[in-house]
C-alpha positions as a Markdown table, in Angstrom:
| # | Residue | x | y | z |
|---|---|---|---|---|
| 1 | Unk | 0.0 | 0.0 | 0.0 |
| 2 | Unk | 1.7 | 3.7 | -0.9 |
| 3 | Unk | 2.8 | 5.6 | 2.1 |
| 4 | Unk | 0.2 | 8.0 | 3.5 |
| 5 | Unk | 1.2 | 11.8 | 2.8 |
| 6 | Unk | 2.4 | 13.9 | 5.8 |
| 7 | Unk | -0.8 | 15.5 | 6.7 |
| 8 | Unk | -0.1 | 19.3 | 6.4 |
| 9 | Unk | 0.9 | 21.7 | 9.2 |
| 10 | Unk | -2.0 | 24.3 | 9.4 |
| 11 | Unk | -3.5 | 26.4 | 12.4 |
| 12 | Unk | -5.6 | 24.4 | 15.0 |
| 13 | Unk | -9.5 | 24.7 | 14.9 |
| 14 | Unk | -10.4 | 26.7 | 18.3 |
| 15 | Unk | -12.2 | 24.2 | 20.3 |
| 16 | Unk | -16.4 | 24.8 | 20.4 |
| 17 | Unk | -17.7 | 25.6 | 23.8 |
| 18 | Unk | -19.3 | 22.5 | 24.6 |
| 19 | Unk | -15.5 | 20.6 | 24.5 |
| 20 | Unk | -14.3 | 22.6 | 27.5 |
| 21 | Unk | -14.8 | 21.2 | 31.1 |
| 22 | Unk | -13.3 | 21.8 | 34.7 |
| 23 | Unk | -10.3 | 20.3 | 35.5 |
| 24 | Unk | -10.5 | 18.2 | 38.7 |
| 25 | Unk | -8.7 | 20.7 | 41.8 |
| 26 | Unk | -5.6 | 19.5 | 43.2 |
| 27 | Unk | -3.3 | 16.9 | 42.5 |
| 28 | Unk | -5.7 | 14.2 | 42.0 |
| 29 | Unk | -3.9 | 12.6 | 39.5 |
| 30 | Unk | -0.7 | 12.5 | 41.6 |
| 31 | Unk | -1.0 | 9.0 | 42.8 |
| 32 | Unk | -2.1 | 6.9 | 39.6 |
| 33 | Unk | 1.3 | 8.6 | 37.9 |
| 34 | Unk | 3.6 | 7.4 | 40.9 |
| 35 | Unk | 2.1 | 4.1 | 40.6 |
| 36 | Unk | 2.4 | 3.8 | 36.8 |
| 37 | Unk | 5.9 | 5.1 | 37.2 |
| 38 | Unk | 6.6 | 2.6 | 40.0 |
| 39 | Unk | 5.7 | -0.3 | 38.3 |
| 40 | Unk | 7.3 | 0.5 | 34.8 |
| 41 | Unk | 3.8 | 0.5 | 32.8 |
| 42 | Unk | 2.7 | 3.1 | 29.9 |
| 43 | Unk | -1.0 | 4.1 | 29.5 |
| 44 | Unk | -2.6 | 5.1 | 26.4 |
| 45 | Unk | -4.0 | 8.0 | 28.8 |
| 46 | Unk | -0.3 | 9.3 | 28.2 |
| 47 | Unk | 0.8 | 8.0 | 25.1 |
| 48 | Unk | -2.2 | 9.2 | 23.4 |
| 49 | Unk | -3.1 | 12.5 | 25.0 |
| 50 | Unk | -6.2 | 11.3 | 25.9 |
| 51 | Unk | -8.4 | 14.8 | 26.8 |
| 52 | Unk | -10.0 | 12.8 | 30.0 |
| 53 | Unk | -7.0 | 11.5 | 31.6 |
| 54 | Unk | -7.1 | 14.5 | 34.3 |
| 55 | Unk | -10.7 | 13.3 | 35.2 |
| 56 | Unk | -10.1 | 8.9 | 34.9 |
| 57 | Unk | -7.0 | 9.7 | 36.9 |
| 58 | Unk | -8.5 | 11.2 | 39.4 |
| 59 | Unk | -11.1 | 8.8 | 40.1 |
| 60 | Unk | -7.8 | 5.9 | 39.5 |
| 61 | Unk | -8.4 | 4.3 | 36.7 |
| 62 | Unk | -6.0 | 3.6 | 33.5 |
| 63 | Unk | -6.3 | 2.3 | 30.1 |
| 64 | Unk | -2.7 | 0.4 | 30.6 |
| 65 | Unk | -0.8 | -0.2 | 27.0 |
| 66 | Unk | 1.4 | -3.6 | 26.8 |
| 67 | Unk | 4.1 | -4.1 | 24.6 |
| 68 | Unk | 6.1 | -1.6 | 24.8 |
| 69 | Unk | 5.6 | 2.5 | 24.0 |
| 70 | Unk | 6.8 | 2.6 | 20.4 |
| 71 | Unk | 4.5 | 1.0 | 17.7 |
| 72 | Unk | 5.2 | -0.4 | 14.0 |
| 73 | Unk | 2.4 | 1.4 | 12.4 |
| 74 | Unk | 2.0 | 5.1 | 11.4 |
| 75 | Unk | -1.3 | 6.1 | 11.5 |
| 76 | Unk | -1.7 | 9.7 | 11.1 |
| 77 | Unk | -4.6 | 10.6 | 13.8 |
| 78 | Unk | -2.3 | 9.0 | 17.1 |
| 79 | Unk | 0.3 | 10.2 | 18.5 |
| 80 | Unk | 1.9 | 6.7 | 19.9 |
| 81 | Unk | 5.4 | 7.1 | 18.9 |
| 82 | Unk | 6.5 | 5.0 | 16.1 |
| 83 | Unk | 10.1 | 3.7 | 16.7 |
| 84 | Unk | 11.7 | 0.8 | 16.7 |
| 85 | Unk | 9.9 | -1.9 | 18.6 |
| 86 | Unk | 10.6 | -1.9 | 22.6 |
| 87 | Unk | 11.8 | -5.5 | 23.7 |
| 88 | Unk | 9.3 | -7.8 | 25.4 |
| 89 | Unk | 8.9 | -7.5 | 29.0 |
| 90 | Unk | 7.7 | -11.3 | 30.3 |
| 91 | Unk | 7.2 | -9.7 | 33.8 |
| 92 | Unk | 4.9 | -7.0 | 32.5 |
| 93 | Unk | 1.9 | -9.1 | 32.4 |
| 94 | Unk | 2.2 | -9.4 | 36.2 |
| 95 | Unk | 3.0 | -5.3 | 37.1 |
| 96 | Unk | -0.4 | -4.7 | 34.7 |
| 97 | Unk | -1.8 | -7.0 | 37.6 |
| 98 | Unk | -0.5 | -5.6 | 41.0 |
| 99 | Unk | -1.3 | -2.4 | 39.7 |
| 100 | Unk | -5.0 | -3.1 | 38.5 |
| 101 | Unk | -4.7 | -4.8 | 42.7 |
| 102 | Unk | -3.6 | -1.8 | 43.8 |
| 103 | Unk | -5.9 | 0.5 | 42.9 |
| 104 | Unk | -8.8 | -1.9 | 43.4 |
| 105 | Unk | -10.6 | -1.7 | 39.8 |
| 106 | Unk | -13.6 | -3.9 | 39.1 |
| 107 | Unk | -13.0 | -3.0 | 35.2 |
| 108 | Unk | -9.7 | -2.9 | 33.3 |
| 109 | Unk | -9.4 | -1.9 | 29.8 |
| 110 | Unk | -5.8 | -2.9 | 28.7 |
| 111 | Unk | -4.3 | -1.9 | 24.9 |
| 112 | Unk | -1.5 | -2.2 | 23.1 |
| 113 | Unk | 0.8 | -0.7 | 20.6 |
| 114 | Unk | 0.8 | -2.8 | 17.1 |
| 115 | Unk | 3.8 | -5.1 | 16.8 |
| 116 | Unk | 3.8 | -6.1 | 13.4 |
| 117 | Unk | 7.7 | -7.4 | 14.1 |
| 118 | Unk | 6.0 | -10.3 | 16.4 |
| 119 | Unk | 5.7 | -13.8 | 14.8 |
| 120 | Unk | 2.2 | -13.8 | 16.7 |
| 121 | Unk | 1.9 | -9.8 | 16.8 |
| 122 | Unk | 1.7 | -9.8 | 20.3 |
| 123 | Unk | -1.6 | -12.2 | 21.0 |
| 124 | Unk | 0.6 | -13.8 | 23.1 |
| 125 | Unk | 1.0 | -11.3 | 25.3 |
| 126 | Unk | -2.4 | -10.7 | 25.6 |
| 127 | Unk | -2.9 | -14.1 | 26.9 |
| 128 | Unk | -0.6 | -13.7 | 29.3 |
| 129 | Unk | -2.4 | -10.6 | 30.7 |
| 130 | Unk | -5.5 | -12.2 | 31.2 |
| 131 | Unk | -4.5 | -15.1 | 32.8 |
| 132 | Unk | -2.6 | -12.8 | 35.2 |
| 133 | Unk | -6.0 | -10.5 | 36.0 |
| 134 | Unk | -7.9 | -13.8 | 36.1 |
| 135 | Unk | -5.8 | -14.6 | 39.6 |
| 136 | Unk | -7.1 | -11.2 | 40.7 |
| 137 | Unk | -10.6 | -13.1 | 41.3 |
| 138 | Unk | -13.1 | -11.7 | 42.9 |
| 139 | Unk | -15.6 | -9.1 | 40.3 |
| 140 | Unk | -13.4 | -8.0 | 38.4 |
| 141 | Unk | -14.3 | -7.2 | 34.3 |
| 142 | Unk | -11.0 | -7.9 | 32.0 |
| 143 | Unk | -11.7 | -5.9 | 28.7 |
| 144 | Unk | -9.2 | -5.8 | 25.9 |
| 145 | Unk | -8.7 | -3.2 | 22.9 |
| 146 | Unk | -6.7 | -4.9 | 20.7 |
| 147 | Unk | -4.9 | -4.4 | 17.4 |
| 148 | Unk | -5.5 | -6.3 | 14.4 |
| 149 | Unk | -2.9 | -8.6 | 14.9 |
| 150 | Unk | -2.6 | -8.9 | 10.8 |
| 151 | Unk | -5.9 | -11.5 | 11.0 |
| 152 | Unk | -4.0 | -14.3 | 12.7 |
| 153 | Unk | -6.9 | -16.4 | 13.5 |
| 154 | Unk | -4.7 | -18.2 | 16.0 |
| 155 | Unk | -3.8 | -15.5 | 17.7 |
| 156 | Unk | -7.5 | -14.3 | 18.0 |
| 157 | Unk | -8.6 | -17.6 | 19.1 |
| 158 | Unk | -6.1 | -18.2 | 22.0 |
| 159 | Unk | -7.3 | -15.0 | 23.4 |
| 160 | Unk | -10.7 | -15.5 | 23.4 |
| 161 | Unk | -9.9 | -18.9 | 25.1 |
| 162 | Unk | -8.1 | -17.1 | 27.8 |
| 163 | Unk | -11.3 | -15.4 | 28.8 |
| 164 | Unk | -11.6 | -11.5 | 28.7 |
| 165 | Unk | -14.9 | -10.2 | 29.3 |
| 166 | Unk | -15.0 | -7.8 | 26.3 |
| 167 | Unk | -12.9 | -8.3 | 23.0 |
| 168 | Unk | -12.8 | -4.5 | 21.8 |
| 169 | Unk | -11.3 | -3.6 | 18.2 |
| 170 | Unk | -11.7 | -0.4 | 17.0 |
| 171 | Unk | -12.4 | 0.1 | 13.4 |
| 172 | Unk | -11.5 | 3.9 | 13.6 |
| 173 | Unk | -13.1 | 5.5 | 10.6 |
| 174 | Unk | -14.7 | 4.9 | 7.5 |
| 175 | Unk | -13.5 | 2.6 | 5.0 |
| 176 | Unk | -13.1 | 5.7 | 2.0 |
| 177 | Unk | -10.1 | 7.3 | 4.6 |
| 178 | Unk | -8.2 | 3.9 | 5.4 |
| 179 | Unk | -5.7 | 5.1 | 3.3 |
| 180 | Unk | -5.2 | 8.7 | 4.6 |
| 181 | Unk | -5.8 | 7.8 | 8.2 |
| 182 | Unk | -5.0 | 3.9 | 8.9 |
| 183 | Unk | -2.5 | 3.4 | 5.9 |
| 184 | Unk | -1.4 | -0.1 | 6.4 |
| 185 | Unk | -4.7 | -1.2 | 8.2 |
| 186 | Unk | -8.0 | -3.0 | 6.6 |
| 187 | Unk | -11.7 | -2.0 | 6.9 |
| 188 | Unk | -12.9 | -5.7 | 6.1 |
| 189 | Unk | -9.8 | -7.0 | 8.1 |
| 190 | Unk | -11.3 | -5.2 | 11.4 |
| 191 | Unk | -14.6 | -6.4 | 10.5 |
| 192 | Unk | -13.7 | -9.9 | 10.2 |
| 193 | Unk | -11.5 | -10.0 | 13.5 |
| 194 | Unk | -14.4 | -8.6 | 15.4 |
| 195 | Unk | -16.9 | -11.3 | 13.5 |
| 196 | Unk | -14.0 | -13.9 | 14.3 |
| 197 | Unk | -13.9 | -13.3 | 18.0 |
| 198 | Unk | -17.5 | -13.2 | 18.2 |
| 199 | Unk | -18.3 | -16.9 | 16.3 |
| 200 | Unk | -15.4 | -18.8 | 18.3 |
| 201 | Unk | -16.2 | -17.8 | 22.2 |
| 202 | Unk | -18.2 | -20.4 | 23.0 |
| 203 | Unk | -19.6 | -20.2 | 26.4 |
| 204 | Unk | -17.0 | -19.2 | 28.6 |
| 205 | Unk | -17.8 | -18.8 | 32.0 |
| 206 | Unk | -17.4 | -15.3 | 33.3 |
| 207 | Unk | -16.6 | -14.2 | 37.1 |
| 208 | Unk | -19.6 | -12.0 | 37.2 |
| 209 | Unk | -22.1 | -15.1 | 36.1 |
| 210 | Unk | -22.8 | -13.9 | 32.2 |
| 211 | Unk | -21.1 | -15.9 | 29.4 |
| 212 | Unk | -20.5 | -15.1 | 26.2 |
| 213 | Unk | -18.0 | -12.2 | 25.1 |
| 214 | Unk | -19.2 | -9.4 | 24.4 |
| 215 | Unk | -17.5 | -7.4 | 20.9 |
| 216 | Unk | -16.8 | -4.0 | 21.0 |
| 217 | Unk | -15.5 | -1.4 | 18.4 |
| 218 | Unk | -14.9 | 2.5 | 18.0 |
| 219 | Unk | -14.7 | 5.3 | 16.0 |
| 220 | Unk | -13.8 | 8.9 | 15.5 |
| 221 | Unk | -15.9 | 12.1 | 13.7 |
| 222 | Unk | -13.8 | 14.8 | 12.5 |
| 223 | Unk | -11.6 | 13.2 | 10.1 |
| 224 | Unk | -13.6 | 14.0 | 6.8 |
| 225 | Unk | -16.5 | 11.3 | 7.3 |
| 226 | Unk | -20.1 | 12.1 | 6.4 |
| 227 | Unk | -22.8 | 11.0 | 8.9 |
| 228 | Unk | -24.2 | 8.8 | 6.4 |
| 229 | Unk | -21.0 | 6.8 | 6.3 |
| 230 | Unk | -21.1 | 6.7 | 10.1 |
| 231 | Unk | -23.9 | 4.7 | 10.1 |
| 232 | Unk | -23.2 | 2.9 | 7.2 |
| 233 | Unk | -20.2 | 1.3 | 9.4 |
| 234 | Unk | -22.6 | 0.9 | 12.3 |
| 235 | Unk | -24.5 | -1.0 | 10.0 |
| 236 | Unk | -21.4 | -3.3 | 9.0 |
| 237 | Unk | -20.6 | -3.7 | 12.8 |
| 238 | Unk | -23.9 | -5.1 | 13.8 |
| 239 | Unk | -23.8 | -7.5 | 10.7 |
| 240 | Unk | -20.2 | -9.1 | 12.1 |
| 241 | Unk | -21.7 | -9.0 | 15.4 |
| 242 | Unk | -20.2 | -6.7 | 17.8 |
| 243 | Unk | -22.6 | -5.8 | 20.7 |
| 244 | Unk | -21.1 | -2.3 | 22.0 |
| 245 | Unk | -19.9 | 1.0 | 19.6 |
| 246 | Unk | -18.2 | 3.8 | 20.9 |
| 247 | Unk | -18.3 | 7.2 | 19.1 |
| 248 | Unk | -16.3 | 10.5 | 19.8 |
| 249 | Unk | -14.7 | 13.4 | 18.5 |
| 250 | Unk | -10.9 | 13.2 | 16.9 |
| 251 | Unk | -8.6 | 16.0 | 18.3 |
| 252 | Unk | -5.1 | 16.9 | 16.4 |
| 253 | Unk | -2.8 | 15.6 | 19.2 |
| 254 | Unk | 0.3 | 17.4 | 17.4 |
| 255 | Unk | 1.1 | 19.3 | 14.4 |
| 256 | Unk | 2.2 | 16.2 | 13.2 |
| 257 | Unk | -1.4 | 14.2 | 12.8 |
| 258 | Unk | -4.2 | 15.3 | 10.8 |
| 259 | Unk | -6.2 | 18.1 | 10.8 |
| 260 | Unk | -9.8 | 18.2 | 12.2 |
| 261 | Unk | -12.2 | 18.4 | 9.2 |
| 262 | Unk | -15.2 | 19.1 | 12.0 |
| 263 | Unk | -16.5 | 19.4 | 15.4 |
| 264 | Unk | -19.6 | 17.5 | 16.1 |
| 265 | Unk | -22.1 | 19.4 | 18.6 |
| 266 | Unk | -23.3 | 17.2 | 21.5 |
| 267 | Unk | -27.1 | 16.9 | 19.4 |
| 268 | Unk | -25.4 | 15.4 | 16.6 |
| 269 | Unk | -23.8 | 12.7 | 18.7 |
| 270 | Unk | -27.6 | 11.9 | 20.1 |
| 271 | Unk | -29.0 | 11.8 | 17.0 |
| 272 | Unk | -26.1 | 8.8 | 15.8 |
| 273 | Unk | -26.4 | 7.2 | 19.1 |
| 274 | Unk | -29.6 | 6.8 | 18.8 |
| 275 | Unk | -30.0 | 5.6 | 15.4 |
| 276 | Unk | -27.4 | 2.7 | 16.3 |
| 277 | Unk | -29.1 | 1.3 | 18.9 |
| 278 | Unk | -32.3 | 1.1 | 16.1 |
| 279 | Unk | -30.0 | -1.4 | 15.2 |
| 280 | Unk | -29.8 | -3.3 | 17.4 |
| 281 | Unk | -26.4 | -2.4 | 19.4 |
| 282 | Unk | -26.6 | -3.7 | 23.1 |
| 283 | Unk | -24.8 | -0.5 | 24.0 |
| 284 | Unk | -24.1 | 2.9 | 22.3 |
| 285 | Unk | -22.0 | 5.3 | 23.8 |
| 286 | Unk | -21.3 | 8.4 | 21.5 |
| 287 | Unk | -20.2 | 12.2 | 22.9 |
| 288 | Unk | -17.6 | 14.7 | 22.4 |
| 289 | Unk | -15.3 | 12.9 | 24.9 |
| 290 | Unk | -16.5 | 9.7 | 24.3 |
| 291 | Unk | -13.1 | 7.5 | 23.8 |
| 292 | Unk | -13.2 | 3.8 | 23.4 |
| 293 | Unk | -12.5 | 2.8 | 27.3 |
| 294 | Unk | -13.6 | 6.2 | 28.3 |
| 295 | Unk | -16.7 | 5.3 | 31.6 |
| 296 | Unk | -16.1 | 1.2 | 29.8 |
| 297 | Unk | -17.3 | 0.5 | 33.4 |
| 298 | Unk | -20.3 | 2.3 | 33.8 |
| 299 | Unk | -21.4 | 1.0 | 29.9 |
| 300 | Unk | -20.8 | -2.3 | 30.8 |
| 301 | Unk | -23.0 | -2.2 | 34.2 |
| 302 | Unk | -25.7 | -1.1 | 32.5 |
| 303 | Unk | -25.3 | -3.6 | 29.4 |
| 304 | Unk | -25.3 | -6.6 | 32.0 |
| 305 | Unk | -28.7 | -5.1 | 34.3 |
């Protein structure tokens, strides 16, 4: 696939006044950062500039990224470094653990960076991450957002078999800007790893008395999509079967990503929420700050009522 164009260096869009809001008072956040530091982990909170890390922080929770900081892909809406591949840490399964002890989460949303240099592309890992939260016991909901992991249907399979709650995927954006936003990334491949993950669970038995994995997948407006598109990919995403969408607005992390072609007002977002769950989406969760593990907990109590 050609390389993706830099995207061009122009003056930031002002933010609209409903994508401003307080910042929590006081150092809040202090204590999740000394315990990420402390145990060697990254976050996509950091990595990606996520706008609600002041406010997840503070209530301490973390979307913790495996795998290393630096990821083999270049997609031109993230600002994840991409560098040369950092080595494997076997003990990291285990920190993600006694960190997700420590700060006594009942839902963890765990990530990754892509490692296409990986014979298995890091499903492996993954594994390994779940078994280690699975000794946690007690309540606790183990949802992964996982790359694409090329397809391997190996990889997705022993992942599934290790039991996660929710197998989340995001398909990012519509298929007509794959090329400009995801180059080296595939529309139908998404799909089909989301369909994949959904047709081999079986009935695995969960900690909080459900079975059955629940699929989950994301997206971004802003990037030069056209509502209609929107939910023409909500349509695709119910026909492979995933259960939950997530729906929020893209902001330019550096000069370096692309532009944004358009802020979406807060009555948009209702208006796409609710015409995905005419579908027939178990959950919809769609907002200005809406980010794929952004309140995963709260979604996921109200799914399972």
């Amino acid at each position: 696939m050609p390389r993706a164009p830099n995207p061009p260096r122009e003056r930031r869009r002002s933010l609209p006044d409903w994508f401003k809001k307080p910042l929590p008072k006081g150092n809040v956040v202090g204590p999740v950062r000394a315990l990420v530091r402390e145990l060697g982990l990254n976050t996509v909170c950091e990595s990606a500039k996520c706008p609600n890390l002041n406010e997840c922080w503070s209530r301490r929770t973390a979307t913790f990224m495996v795998l290393g900081n630096n990821c083999t892909r270049r997609c031109f809406f993230c600002s994840v470094p991409k560098a040369k591949p950092d080595p494997i840490e076997p003990d990291e399964p285990r920190r993600v653990a006694k960190a997700v002890g420590r700060l006594g989460l009942r839902h963890v949303v765990v990530t990754s960076v892509d490692r296409d240099d990986l014979p298995d592309k890091g499903a492996g890992h993954f594994v390994q991450v779940v078994q280690e939260l699975r000794k946690l016991g007690g309540d606790l909901v183990i949802e992964l957002l996982t790359p694409d992991f090329r397809g391997c249907p190996e990889g997705i399979d022993a992942i599934v078999a290790a039991g996660p709650h929710i197998f989340n995927h995001n398909v990012e954006t519509v298929p007509r800007l794959y090329g400009r936003v995801r180059p080296g990334s595939s529309y139908e491949g998404s799909l089909k790893l989301l369909q994949r993950a959904k047709q081999t669970d079986g009935d695995v038995s969960r900690t909080d008395g459900a079975s059955g994995i629940l699929t989950k997948s994301g997206l971004m407006v802003g990037l030069g999509e056209t509502d209609g598109e929107i939910l023409r990919v909500f349509e695709d995403l119910r026909a492979h079967g995933v259960d939950i969408v997530t729906l929020g607005q893209y902001l330019r992390p550096s000069d370096r990503e692309l532009p944004v072609d358009r802020f979406v007002a807060p009555d948009q977002f209702d208006a796409l929420a609710d015409a995905g769950r005419a579908m027939g989406f178990a959950g919809v969760y769609a907002g200005p700050f809406v980010r794929s593990s952004y309140n995963a907990d709260a979604l996921y109590r109200l799914i399972r009522r």
